[in-house]
PATOR-776902 format. One record per residue (C-alpha): residue in three letters; x, y, z. Coordinates in steps of 0.5 Angstrom, whole numbers, padded with zeros to 4 digits, always signed. Layout:
// PATOR-776902
AlaXYZ ...
// end
This chain:
// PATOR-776902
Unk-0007-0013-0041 Unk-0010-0007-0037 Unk-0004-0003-0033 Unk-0006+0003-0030 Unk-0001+0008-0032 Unk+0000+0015-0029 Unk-0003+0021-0033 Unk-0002+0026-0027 Unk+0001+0028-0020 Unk+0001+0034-0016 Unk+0003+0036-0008 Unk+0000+0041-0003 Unk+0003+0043+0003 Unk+0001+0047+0008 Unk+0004+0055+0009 Unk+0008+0055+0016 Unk+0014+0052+0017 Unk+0018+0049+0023 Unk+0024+0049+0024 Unk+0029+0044+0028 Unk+0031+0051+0032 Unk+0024+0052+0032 Unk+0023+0046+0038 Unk+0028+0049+0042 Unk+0026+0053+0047 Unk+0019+0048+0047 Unk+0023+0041+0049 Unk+0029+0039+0050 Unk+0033+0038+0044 Unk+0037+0041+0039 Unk+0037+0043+0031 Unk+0044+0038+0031 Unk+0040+0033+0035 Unk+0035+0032+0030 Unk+0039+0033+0024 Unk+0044+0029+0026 Unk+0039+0022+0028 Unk+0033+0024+0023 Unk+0037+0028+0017 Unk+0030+0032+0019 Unk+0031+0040+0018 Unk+0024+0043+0017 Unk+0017+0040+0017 Unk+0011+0044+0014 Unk+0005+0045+0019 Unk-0003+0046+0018 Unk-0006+0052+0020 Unk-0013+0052+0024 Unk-0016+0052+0017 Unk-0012+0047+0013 Unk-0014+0041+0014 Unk-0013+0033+0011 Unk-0019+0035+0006 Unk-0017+0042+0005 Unk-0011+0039+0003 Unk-0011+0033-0001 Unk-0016+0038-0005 Unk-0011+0042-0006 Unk-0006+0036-0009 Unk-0012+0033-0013 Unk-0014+0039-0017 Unk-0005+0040-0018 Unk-0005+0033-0020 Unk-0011+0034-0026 Unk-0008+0040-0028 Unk-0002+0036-0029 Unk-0007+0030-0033 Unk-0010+0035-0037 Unk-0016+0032-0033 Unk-0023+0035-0030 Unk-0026+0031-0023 Unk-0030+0029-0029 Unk-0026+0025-0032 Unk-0025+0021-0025 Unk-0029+0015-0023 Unk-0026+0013-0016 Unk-0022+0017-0012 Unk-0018+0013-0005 Unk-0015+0017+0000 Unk-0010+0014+0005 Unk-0010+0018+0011 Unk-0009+0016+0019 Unk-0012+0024+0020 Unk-0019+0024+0018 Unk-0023+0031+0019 Unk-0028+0026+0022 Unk-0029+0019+0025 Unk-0034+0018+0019 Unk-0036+0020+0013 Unk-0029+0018+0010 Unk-0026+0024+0009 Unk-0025+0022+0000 Unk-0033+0024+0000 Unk-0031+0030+0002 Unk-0025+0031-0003 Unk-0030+0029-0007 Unk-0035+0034-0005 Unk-0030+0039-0006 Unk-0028+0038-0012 Unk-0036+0038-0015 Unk-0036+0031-0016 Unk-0043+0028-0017 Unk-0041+0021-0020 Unk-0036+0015-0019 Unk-0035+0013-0012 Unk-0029+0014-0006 Unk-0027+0012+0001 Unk-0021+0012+0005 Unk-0015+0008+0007 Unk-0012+0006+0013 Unk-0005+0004+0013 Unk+0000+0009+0017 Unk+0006+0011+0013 Unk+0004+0005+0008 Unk-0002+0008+0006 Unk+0000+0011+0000 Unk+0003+0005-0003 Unk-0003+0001-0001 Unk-0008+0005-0005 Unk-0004+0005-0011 Unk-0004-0002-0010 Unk-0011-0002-0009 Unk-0013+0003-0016 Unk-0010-0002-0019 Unk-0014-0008-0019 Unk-0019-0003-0019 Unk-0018-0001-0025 Unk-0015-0008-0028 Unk-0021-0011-0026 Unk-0025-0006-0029 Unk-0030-0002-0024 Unk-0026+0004-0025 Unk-0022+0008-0031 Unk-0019+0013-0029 Unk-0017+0013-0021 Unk-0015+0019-0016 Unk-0010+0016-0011 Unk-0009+0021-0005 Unk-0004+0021+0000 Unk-0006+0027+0006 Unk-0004+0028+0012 Unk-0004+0033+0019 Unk+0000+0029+0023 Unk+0000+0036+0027 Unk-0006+0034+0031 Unk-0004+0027+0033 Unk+0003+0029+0036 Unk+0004+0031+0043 Unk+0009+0038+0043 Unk+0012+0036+0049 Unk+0015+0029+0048 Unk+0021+0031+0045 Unk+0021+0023+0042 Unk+0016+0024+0037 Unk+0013+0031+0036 Unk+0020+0033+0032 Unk+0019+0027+0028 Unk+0013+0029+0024 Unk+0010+0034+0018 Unk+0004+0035+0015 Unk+0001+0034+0007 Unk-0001+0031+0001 Unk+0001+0028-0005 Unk-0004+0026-0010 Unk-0003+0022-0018 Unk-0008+0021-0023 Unk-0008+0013-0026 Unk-0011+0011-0032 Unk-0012+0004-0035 Unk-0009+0003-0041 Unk-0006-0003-0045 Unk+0000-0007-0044 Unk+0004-0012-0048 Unk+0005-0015-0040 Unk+0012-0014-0040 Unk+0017-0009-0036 Unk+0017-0005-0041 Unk+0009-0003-0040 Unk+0008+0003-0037 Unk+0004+0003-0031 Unk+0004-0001-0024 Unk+0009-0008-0026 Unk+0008-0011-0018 Unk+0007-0010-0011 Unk+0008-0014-0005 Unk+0004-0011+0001 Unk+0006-0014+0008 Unk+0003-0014+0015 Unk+0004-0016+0023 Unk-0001-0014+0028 Unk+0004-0017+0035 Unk+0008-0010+0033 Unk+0002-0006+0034 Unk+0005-0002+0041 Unk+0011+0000+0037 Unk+0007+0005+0034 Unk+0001+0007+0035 Unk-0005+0012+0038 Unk-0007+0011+0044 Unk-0014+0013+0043 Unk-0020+0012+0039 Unk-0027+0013+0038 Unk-0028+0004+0041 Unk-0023+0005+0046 Unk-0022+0011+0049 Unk-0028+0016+0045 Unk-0022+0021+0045 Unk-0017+0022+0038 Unk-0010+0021+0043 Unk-0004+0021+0041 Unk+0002+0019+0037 Unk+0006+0014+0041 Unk+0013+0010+0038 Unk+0019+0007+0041 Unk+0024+0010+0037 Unk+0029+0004+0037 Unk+0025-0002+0035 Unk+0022+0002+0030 Unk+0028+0002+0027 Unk+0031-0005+0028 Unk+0025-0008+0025 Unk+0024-0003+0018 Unk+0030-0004+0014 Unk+0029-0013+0014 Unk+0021-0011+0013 Unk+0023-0005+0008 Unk+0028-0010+0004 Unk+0023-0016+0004 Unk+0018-0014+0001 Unk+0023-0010-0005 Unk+0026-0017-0006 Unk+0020-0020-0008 Unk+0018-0015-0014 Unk+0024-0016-0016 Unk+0023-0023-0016 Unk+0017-0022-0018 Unk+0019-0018-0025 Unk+0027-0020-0026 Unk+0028-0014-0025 Unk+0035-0012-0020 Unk+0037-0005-0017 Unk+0042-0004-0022 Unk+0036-0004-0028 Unk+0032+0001-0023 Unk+0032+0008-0024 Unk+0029+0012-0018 Unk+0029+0008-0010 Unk+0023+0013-0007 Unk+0023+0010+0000 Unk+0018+0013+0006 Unk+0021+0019+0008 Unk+0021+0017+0015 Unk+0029+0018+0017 Unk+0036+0019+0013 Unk+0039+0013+0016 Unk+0033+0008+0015 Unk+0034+0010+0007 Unk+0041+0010+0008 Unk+0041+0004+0010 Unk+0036+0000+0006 Unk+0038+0002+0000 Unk+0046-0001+0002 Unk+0043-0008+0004 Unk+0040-0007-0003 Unk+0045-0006-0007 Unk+0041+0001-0010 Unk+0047+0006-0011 Unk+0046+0013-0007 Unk+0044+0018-0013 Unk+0038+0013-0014 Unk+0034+0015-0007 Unk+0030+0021-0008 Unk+0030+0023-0001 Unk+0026+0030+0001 Unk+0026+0029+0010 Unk+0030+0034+0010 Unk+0025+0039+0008 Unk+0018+0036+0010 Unk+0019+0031+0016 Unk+0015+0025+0017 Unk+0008+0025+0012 Unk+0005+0018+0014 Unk+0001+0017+0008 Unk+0003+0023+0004 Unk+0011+0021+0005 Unk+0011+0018-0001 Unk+0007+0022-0006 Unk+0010+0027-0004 Unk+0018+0025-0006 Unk+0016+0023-0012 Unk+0012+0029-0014 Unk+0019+0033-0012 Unk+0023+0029-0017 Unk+0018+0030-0023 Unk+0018+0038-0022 Unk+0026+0037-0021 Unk+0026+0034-0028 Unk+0029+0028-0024 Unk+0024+0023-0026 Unk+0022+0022-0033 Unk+0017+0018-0037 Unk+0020+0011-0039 Unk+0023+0011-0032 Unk+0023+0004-0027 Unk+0020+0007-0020 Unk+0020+0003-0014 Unk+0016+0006-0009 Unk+0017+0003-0001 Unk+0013+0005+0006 Unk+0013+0003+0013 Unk+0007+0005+0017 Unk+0004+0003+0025 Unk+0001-0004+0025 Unk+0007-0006+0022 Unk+0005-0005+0015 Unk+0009-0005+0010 Unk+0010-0005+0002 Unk+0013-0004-0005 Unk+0010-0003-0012 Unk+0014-0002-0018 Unk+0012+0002-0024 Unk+0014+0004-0030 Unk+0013+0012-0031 
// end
């Protein structure tokens, strides 16, 4: 059978850094307050000139270098953003555009914090039912524009960014040892909505808005919905967190990590968590982790990768992949 197997991954972030201490003479908080009930330290913020697209170009052409490939090699590039550059057109076309792509196709994909694994859950079938071979998978973010600055419940939660991977169809025996995407299992429910959400939009309010998010009831929800949908990959394939390498969770708080790996039974050391150093990235939380423990030698070719995300809606999602 046909798997869509990783070729290549790469990463941007954008140059400024913000420190917890940064918010304390904004808000009424603290570096020991934040860390203490997020596991954040730092979180990255765009500049006027870096935007979604600028950096999901970024992370693309790191992770075709990283493929040893060229724009031209690709057929389909999905974006996962809930920060666009504009209303429309998707901001894919204008990665697109910036890479000199004049061929294949590409649009966004809205699904908050779980965008990343729902594109990469859509490339899949993509490229299993053969309308594209080679697949660019972007998860790009500005989170920095949606915040509002003086709500101290939110705006020191999130950080900007992007991660991106090239995947590849390629023949597999249609076992767990293939390389490539082996499951996935993607959830939604729309009565969460005002859990988290942006009180604004082009239909409703004609203004963007701002970020909005009851802290507690998010979290009393994440970890059922996180371990759910991770117990049925694991129905799925036979496979046990025992047999799994690497956990690479949403980075959205330490101690939803913490505590869904535990309900799992996923010991400690397999979590790949970097919170602590780029805050919350809505789509780009993901690709972002899994590119930080491929540059630190953590994940290696052969490895069982289980992906997880949560996003606003609620939405929810694993996938499980062989590197």
């Amino acid at each position: 059978m046909i798997r869509s197997v990783v070729r290549g991954i790469g990463s941007a972030l954008p140059r400024r850094i913000m420190k917890n201490a940064d918010f304390e003479g904004m808000v009424e908080t603290s570096d020991e307050w934040i860390a203490q009930r997020t596991g954040i330290r730092q979180r990255h913020i765009a500049a006027d000139d870096e935007t979604t697209a600028s950096l999901g170009e970024a992370a693309a052409r790191a992770a075709l270098a990283n493929a040893g490939l060229t724009p031209d090699d690709i057929d389909l590039i999905v974006l996962a953003t809930s920060t666009p550059n504009n209303t429309f057109p998707a901001t894919a076309v204008e990665i697109q555009n910036r890479l000199g792509m004049r061929h294949g196709f590409a649009f966004d994909m809205q699904a908050v914090c779980s965008g990343f694994v729902y594109a990469v859950t859509t490339a899949d079938l993509y490229i299993k039912g053969g309308l594209a071979k080679r697949v660019l998978v972007i998860g790009s973010e500005t989170f920095s524009r949606i915040l509002d600055w003086s709500d101290r419940s939110t705006c020191v939660l999130f950080g900007d960014g992007a991660g991106a991977l090239v995947l590849e169809a390629e023949e597999g025996q249609g076992t767990i040892a293939d390389r490539g995407v082996l499951a996935a299992s993607l959830r939604s429910d729309g009565t969460h909505k005002d859990k988290l959400y942006v009180d604004g939009g082009p239909s409703t309010t004609g203004t963007v808005g701002h970020l909005k998010m009851e802290g507690r009831e998010v979290f009393k929800h994440a970890v059922g919905m996180i371990t759910d949908v991770i117990e049925d990959v694991f129905a799925q394939t036979g496979v046990s967190a025992d047999t799994l390498d690497w956990f690479v969770p949403h980075q959205a708080n330490k101690r939803i990590i913490d505590a869904s790996a535990k309900k799992l039974g996923i010991a400690e050391d397999k979590a790949v968590v970097t919170v602590h150093l780029h805050g919350n990235t809505s789509a780009a939380s993901v690709p972002l982790a899994l590119s930080t423990a491929v540059a630190d030698g953590r994940i290696k070719k052969g490895d069982l990768v289980m992906l997880e995300a949560m996003g606003g809606g609620f939405t929810w999602g694993a996938v499980l992949l062989r590197w």
